[in-house]
C-alpha positions in Angstrom: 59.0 56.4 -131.3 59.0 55.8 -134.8 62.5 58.1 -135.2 64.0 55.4 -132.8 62.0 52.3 -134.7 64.1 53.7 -137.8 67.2 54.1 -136.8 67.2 50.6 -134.9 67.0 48.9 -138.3 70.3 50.1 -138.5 71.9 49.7 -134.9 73.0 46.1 -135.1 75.3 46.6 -137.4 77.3 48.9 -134.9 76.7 47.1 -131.9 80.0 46.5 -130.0 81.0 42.7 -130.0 80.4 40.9 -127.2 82.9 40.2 -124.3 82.7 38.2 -121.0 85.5 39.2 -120.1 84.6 42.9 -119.6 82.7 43.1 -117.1 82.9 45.8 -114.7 80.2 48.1 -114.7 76.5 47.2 -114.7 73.9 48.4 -116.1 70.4 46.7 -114.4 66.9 47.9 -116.3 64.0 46.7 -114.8 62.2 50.7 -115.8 58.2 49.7 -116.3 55.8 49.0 -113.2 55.4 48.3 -110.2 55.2 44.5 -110.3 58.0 43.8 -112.8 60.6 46.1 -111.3 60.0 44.5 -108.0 60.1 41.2 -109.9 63.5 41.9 -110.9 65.3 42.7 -107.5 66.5 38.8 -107.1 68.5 38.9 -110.2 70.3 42.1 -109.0 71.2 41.1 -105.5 72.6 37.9 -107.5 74.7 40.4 -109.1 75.8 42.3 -106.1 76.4 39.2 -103.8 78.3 37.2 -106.7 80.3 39.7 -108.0 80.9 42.7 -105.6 83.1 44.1 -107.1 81.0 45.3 -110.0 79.7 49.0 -110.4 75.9 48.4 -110.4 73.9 51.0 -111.6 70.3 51.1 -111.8 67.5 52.3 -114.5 64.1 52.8 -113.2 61.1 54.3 -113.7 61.0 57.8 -111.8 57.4 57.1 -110.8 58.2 54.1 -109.4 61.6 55.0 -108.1 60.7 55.9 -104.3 59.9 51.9 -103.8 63.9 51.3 -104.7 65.6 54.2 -103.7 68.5 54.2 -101.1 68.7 50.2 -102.2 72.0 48.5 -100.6 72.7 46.2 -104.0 73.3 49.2 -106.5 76.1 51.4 -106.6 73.7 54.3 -108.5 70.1 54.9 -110.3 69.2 56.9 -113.0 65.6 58.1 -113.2 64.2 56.8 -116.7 61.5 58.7 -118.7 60.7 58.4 -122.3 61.1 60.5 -125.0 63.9 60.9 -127.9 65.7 64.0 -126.3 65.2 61.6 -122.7 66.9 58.6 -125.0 69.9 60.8 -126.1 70.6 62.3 -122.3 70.1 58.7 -120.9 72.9 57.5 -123.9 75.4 60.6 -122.9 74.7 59.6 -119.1 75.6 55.8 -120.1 78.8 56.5 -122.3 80.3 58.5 -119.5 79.9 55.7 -116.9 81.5 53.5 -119.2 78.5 51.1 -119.5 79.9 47.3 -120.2 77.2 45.0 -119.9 73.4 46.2 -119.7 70.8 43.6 -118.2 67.5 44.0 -119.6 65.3 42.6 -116.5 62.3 44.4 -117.8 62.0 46.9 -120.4 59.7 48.6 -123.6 60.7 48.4 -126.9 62.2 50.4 -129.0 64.0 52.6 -126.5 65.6 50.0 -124.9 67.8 48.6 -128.1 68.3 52.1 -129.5 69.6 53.1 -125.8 71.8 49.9 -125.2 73.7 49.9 -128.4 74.5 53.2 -128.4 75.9 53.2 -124.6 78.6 51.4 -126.0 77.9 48.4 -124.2 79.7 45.0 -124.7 77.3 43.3 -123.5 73.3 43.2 -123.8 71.0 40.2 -121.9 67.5 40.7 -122.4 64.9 38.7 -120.9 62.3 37.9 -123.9 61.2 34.5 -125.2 60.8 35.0 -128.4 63.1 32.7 -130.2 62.3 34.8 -133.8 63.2 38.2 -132.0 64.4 40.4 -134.7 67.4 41.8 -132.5 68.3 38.3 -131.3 71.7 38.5 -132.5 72.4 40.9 -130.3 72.2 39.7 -127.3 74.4 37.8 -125.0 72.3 35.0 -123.7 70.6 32.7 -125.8 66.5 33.2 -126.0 64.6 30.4 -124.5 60.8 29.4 -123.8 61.2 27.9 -120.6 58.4 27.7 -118.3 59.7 29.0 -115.5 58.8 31.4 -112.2 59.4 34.6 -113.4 61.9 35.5 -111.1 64.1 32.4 -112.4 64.0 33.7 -116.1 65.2 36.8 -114.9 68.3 35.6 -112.8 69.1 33.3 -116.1 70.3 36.2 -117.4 73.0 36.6 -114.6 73.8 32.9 -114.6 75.6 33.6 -118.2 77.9 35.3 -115.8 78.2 31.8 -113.5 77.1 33.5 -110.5 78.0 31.5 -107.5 74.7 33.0 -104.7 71.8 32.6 -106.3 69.1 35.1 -104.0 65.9 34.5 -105.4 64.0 36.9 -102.5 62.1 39.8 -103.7 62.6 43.3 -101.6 62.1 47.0 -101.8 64.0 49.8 -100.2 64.9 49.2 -96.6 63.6 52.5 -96.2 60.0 51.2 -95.3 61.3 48.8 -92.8 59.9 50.9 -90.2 56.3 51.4 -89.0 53.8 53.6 -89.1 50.3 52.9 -87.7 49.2 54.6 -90.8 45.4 53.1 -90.4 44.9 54.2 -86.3 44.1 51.0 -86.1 41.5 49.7 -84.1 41.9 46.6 -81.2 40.4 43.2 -82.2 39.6 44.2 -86.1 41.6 42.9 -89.0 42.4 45.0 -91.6 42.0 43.6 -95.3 42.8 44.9 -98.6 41.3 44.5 -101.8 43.3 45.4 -105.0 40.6 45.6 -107.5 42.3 46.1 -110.3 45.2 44.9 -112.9 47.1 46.2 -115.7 44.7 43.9 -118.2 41.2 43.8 -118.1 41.0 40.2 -118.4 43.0 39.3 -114.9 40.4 41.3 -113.3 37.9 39.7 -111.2 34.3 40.9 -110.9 33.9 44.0 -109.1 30.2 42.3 -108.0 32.7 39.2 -106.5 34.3 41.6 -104.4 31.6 43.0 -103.1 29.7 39.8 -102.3 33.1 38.8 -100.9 32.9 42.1 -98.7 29.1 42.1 -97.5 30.3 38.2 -96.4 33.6 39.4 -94.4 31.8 42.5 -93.0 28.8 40.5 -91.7 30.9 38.2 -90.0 33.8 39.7 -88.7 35.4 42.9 -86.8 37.0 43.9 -90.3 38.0 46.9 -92.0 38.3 46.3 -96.0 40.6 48.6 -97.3 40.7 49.2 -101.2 43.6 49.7 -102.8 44.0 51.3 -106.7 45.6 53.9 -108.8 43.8 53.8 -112.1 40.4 55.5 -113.4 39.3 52.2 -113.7 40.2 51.0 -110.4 38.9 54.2 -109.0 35.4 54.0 -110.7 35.8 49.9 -109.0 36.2 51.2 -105.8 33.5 53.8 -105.8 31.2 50.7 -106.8 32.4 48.9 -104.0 31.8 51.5 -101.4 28.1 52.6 -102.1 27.3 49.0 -102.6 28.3 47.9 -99.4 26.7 49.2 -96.4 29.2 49.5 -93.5 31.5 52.0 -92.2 34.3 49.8 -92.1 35.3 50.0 -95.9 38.2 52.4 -96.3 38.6 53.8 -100.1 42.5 54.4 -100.8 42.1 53.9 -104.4 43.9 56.9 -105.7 44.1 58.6 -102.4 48.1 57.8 -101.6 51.2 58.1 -103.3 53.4 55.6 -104.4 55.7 56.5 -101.2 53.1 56.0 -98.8 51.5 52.6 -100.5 54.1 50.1 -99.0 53.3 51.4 -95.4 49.8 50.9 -96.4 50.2 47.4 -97.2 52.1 46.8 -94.2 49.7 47.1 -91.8 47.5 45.1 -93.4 46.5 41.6 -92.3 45.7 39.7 -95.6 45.3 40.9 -99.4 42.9 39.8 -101.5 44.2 40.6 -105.0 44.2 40.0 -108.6 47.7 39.1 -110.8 49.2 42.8 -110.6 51.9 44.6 -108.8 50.0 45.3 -105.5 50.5 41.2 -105.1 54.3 41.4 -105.5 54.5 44.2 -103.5 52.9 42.6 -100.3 54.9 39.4 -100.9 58.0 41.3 -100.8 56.7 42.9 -97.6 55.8 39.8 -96.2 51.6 40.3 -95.7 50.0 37.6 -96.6 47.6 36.9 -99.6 44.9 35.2 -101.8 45.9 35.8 -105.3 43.6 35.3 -107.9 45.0 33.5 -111.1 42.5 32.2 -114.3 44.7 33.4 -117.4 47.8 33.6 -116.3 49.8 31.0 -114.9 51.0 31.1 -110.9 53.9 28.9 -111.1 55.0 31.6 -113.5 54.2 34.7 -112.0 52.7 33.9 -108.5 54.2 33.8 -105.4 57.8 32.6 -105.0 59.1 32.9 -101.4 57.1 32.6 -98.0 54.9 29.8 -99.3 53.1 29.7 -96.2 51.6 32.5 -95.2 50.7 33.0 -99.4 47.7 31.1 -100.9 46.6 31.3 -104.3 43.3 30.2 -106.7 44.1 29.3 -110.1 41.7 28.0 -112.4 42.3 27.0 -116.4 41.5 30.1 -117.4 43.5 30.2 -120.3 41.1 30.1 -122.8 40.8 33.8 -123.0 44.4 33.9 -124.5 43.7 33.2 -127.7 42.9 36.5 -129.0 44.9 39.8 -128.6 45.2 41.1 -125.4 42.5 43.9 -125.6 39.7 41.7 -127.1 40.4 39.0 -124.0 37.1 38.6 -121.5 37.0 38.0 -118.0 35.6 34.8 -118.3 38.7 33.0 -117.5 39.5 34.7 -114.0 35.6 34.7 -113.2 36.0 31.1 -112.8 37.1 31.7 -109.0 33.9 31.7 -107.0 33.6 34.3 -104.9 32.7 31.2 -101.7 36.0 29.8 -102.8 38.1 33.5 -101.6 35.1 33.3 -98.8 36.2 30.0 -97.2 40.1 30.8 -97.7 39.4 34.2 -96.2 37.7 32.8 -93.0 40.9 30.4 -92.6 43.2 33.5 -92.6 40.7 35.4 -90.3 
């Protein structure tokens, strides 16, 4: 990291100059999470259905790269991991496919400026609205602040191109379209899931919420509550959940699937009850429906953007919690949504 934070401070100067006009192969980086990789499949089927002709490849996480593989919108993928030795193979791989234009949909700094200049790229749009960006001048498009769904900000980066079909609909790999009764699901009970968890402490709400919010469901409905997590946090959430609530019908997945298995496991369910994290984009590109709990971080930004009716969402002015750094923020914000509030939009769904 700090080798590549180094020699950055020297890359502009031999970054190629830019040129519209060569555009021909693609690369399309959207190489963090779950969420924001998921977030970024609009923008690249704008791409493919505006411009076929370009050669699309795609940069993703490896971990998360069974959710995307076999996609019909990209011509290839390279598996990203980081590392300097991981940077140079990834630059070698890059210059050989005669990289053009790089779209940076979602990625971590520094790699992703020390990898894009040194493909040899024409071209580099990042998504980032930071007007005083110290590698502004490198990038195609100009930086903004605009207020916008996420998914929006992310196709602006393609509209430098004038794309003429605009497909603002998240998906993953048609892959999972089939289904799997992955549950053995019983007749007459709904199955709910409960993402406990999010990448930030502060969008998480209450682990005593949700288990209120589970005694409530249990006690009055044929239910099965299925929890759904990854990280030791989540994990220790979930084991909270489950000897605080006395019932049978709570299923603990939290760290008991892969990442492969996951969308079949959201499939089946009937409703999520989630926090601001990638488990919620994941079941809105599947089409389950949701509650999504919002306090510090706006919906209209990163909420729901397609199927608005079978989608609800709680946002309260959390926002307050903002302003300090990120790991001194509290829950107070999202622990504004009262746990009757999920109750009574719960029972509608039911």
């Amino acid at each position: 990291m700090k080798i590549i934070k180094y020699i950055n401070k020297i890359l502009p100067f031999f970054k190629k100059k830019n040129d519209k006009e060569n555009f021909k192969n693609v690369l399309v980086v959207s190489n963090t999470g779950i969420g924001d990789t998921i977030l970024g499949m609009p923008a690249i089927k704008t791409l493919r259905k505006s411009f076929p002709q370009l050669d699309i490849t795609f940069l993703v996480n490896k971990k998360m790269y069974p959710l995307f593989e076999g996609l019909d919108f990209v011509d290839d993928s390279i598996l990203y991991s980081t590392g300097f030795l991981n940077q140079l193979k990834l630059i070698k791989k890059l210059r050989d496919k005669k990289i053009d234009t790089i779209f940076l949909f979602h990625s971590n700094g520094p790699e992703d400026i020390f990898f894009s200049i040194l493909s040899g790229a024409n071209n580099i749009l990042k998504m980032t609205n930071s007007s005083n960006h110290e590698y502004k001048d490198i990038f195609l498009n100009i930086l903004n602040d605009d207020e916008k769904h996420i998914i929006e900000r992310k196709i602006d980066l393609v509209r430098v191109f004038e794309p003429k079909i605009i497909d603002t609909k998240m998906e993953i790999s048609n892959k999972f379209d089939t289904k799997k009764d992955v549950y053995k699901k019983e007749v007459d009970y709904k199955y709910i899931g409960f993402q406990l968890g999010a990448q930030d402490t502060y969008k998480i709400w209450s682990i005593q919420n949700f288990i209120q919010l589970a005694n409530g469901i249990l006690k009055n409905y044929k239910c099965k509550i299925i929890l759904f997590g990854a990280t030791k946090l989540e994990k220790n959430l979930a084991q909270e959940l489950v000897t605080s609530v006395d019932n049978d019908n709570v299923i603990n997945k939290c760290g008991k699937s892969t990442i492969e298995e996951l969308p079949y496991l959201v499939k089946e369910l009937d409703l999520l009850v989630t926090n601001d994290t990638g488990a919620m984009h994941l079941a809105i590109a599947l089409s389950v429906p949701t509650i999504s709990l919002f306090g510090p971080t706006d919906s209209k930004v990163y909420g729901p953007y397609q199927d608005f009716d079978i989608h609800t969402i709680i946002q309260k002015d959390g926002f307050f919690v903002n302003n300090v750094a990120k790991k001194k923020r509290s829950s107070d914000g999202i622990n504004l949504i009262s746990v009757d509030e999920v109750n009574l939009l719960v029972n509608k769904k039911i």
